[in-house]
C-alpha positions as CSV (number, residue, x, y, z in Angstrom):
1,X,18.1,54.7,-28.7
2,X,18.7,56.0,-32.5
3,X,16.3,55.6,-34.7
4,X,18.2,53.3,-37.3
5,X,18.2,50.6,-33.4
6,X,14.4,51.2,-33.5
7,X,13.8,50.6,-37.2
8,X,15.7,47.2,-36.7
9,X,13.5,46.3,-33.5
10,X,10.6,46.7,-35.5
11,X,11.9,44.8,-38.9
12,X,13.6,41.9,-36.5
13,X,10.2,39.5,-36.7
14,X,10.1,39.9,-40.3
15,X,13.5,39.3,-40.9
16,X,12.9,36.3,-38.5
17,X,9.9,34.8,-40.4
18,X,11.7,35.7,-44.0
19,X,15.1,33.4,-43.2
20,X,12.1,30.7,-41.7
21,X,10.4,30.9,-44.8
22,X,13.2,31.2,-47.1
23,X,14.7,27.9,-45.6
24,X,11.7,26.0,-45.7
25,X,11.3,27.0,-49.5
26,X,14.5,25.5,-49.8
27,X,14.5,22.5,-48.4
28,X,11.3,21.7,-49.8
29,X,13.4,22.3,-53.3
30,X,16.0,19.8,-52.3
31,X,13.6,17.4,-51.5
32,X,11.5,17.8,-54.9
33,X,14.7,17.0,-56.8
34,X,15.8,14.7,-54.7
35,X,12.2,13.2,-55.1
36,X,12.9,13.3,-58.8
37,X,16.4,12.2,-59.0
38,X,14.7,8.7,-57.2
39,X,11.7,8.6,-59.8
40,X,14.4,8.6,-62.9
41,X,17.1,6.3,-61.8
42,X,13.7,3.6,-60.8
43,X,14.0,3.4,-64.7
44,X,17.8,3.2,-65.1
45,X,18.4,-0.6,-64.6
46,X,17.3,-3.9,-63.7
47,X,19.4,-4.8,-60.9
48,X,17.2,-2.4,-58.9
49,X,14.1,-4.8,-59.4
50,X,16.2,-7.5,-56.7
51,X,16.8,-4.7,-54.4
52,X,13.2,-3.5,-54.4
53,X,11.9,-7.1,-53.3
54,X,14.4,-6.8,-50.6
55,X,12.8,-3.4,-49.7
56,X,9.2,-5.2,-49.8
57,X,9.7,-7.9,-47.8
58,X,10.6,-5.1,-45.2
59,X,8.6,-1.9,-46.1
60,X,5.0,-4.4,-46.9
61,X,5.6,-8.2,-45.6
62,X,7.0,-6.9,-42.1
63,X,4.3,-4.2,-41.0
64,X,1.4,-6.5,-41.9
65,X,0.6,-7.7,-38.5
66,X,1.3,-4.2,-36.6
67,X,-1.3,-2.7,-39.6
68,X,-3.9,-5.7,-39.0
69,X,-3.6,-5.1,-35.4
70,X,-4.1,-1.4,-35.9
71,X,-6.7,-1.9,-38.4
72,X,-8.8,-4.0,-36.6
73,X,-9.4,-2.1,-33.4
74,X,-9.7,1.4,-35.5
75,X,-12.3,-0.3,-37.0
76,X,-14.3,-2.2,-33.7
77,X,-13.8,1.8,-32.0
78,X,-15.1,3.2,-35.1
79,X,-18.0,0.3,-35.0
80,X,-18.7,1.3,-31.5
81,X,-18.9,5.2,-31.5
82,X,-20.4,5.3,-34.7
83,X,-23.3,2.6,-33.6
84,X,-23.8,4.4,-30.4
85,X,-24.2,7.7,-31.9
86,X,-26.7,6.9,-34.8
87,X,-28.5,4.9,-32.2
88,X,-29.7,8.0,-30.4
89,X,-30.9,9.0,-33.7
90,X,-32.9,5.6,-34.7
91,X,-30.3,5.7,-37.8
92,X,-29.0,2.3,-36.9
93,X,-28.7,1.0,-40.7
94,X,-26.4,3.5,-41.6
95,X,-23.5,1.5,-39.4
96,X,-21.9,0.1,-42.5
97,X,-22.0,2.8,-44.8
98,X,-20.6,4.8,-42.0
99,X,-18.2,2.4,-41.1
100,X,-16.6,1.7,-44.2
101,X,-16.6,5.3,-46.0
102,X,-14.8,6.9,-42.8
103,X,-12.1,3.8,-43.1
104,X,-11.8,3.5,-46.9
105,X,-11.5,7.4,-47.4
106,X,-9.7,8.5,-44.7
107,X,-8.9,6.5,-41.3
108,X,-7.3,3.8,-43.4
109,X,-4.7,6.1,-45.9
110,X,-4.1,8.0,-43.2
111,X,-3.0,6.0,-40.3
112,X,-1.1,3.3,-42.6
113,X,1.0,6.0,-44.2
114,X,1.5,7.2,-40.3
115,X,2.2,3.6,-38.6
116,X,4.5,2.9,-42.0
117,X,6.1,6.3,-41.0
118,X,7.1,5.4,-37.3
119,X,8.0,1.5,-38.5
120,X,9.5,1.9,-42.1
121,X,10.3,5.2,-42.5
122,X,12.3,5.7,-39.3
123,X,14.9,2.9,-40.0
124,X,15.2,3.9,-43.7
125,X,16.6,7.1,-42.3
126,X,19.0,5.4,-39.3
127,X,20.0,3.0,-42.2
128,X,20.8,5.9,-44.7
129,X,22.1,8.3,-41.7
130,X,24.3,5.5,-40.5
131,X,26.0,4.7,-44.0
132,X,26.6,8.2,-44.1
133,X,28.4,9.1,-41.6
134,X,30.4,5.9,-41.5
135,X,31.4,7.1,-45.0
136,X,29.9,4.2,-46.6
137,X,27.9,6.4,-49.0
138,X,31.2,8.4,-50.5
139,X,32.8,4.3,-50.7
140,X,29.7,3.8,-53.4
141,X,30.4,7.0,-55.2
142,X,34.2,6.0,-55.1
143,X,33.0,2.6,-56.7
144,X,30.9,4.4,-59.2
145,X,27.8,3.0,-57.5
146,X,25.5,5.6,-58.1
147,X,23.7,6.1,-53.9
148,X,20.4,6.7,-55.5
149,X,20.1,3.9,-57.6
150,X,21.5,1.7,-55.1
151,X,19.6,3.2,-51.6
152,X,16.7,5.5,-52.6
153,X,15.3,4.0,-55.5
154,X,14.2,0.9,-54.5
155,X,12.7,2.0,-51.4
156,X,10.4,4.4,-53.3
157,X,9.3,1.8,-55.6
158,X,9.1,-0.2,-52.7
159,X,7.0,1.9,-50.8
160,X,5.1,2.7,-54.1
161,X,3.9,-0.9,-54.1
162,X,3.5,-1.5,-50.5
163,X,1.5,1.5,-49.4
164,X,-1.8,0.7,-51.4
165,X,-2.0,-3.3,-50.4
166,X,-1.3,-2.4,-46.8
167,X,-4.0,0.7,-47.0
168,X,-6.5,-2.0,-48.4
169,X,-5.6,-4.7,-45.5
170,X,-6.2,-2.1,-43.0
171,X,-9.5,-0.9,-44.6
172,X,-10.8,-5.0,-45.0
173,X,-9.9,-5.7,-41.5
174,X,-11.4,-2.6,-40.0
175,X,-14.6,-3.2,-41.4
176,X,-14.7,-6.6,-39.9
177,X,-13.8,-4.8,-36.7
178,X,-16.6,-2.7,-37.3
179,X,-18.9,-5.0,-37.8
180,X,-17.4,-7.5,-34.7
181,X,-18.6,-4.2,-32.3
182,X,-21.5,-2.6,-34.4
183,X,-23.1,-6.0,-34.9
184,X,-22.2,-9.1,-32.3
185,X,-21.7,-6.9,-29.5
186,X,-23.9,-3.9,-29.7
187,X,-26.4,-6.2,-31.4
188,X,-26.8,-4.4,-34.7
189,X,-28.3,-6.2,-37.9
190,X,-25.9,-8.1,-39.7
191,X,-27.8,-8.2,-43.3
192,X,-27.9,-4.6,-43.2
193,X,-24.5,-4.2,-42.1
194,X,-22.9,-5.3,-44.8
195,X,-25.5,-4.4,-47.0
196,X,-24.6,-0.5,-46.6
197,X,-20.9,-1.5,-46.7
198,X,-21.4,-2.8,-50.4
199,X,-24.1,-0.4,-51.4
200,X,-22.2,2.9,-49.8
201,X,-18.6,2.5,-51.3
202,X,-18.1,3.3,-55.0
203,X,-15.3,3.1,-57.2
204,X,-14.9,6.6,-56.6
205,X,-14.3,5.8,-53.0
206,X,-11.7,3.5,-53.2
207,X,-9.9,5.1,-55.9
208,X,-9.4,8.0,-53.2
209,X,-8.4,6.3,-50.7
210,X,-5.9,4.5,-53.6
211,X,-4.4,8.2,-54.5
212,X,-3.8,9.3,-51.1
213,X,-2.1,6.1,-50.6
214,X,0.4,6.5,-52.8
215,X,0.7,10.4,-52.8
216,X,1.5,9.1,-48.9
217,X,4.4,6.9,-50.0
218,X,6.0,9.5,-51.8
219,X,5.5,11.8,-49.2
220,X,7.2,9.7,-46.2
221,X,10.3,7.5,-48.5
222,X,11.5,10.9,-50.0
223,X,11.3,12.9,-46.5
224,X,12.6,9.4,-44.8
225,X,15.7,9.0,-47.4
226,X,16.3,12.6,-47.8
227,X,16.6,13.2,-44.2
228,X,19.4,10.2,-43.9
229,X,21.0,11.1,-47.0
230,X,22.3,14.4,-46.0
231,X,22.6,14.3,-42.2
232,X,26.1,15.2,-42.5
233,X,24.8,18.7,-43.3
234,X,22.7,19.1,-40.0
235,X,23.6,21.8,-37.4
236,X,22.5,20.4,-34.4
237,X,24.2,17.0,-34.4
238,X,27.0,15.3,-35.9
239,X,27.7,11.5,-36.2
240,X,25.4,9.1,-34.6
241,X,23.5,12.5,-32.6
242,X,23.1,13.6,-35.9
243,X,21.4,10.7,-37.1
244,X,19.2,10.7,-33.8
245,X,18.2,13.9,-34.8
246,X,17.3,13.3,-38.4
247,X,15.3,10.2,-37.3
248,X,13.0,12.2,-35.1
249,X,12.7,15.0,-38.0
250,X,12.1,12.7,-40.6
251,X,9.0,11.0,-38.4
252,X,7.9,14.1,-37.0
253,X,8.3,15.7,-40.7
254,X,6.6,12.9,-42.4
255,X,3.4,12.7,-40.1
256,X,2.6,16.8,-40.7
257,X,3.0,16.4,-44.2
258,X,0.8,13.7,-44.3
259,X,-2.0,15.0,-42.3
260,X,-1.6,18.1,-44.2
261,X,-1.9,16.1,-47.4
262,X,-4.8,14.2,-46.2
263,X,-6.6,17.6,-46.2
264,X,-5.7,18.9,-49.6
265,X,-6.3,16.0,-51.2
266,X,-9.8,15.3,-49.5
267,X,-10.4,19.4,-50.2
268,X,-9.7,18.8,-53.8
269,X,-12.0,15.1,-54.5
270,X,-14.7,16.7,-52.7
């Protein structure tokens, strides 16, 4: 073996994580101006504002029993471990501080951006990814219907709007589910209980929970949208495989950046 075969051995997994990181820079580009592409044409006209309702009826009106569900027993499990633990530690009183800090800060954001991901998110890309392929898209451009205006944009102001009132429904109802286990059935005090919920939670608090809300919505519409938008462009599917494929990626996609979010954000109010 020459030495020029051995030098290329050696440099292969470098060249390997290079083109990986190289193609991640890129599409992370694509997706910040496509991100900001959305944000101006929100501004552009009226006729978007009917559109967005639309877009809230499904994105917010539609996931509020699947997030009340989910919000309710996150909260009782929360209620139960949490009361269990500080019981061993004669910190019972502490239930609703707990409770409501570990829903309002990060529980609630968190999992409403994710359950909104696998509910919302996935058929905004099947619904963009369909259009495409079927050629629908290149019909709007021929019509001088600017795609944006007419798909992305009101599903990110949608989202905009819905991802903070459902983040607040999930944490309201997951206190009560907190205090339904902490309280009626492990038999904790209920004065205290929600004593500590109103002493322990600041504005501070809820504004975080707030932010990560909507840095959230951003996060999963423009990974969603972008992900339909240009399946045509995928390697490893065309037509409706294609739009299989950008479905899973755009859910997948949209949880990790989330969960990654979730920490930077938390890193940086801290």
């Amino acid at each position: 073996m020459s030495q020029a075969e051995t030098e290329n051995k050696l440099l292969l997994p470098l060249n390997m994580v290079g083109k990986w990181c190289m193609n991640l820079l890129n599409e992370a580009g694509a997706m910040f101006i496509f991100l900001m592409d959305g944000l101006l044409h929100i501004f552009s006209s009226l006729g978007i504002f009917k559109k967005t309702v639309k877009e809230l009826y499904f994105i917010g009106v539609k996931s509020i029993t699947v997030i009340s569900l989910i919000g309710l027993f996150t909260g009782m499990v929360v209620g139960l471990q949490t009361q269990y633990a500080l019981s061993k530690f004669g910190s019972d009183g502490f239930l609703g501080a707990a409770v409501a800090l570990s829903l309002v800060r990060e529980l609630g954001p968190v999992l409403t951006a994710i359950m909104l991901t696998g509910r919302a998110g996935s058929s905004m890309t099947a619904e963009i990814g369909v259009m495409r392929i079927s050629e629908q898209i290149d019909a709007l451009e021929l019509m001088d219907i600017n795609p944006m205006n007419y798909l992305v944009s009101p599903k990110l102001l949608a989202s905009l709007i819905s991802f903070p009132i459902l983040t607040a429904l999930f944490d309201l109802i997951g206190i009560v589910g907190g205090y339904m286990t902490g309280v009626l059935l492990m038999g904790g005090n209920e004065g205290v209980y929600w004593h500590r919920v109103h002493t322990a939670l600041g504005w501070d608090d809820i504004s975080a929970g707030f932010n990560k809300s909507l840095v959230f919505a951003v996060l999963v519409c423009t990974v969603c949208c972008f992900q339909g938008y240009f399946t045509h462009y995928r390697k490893d599917g065309k037509g409706p495989e294609g739009v299989s494929q950008a479905t899973t990626t755009a859910v997948v996609m949209s949880c990790v950046l989330v969960l990654a979010a979730d920490y930077i954000i938390t890193s940086l109010l801290l």
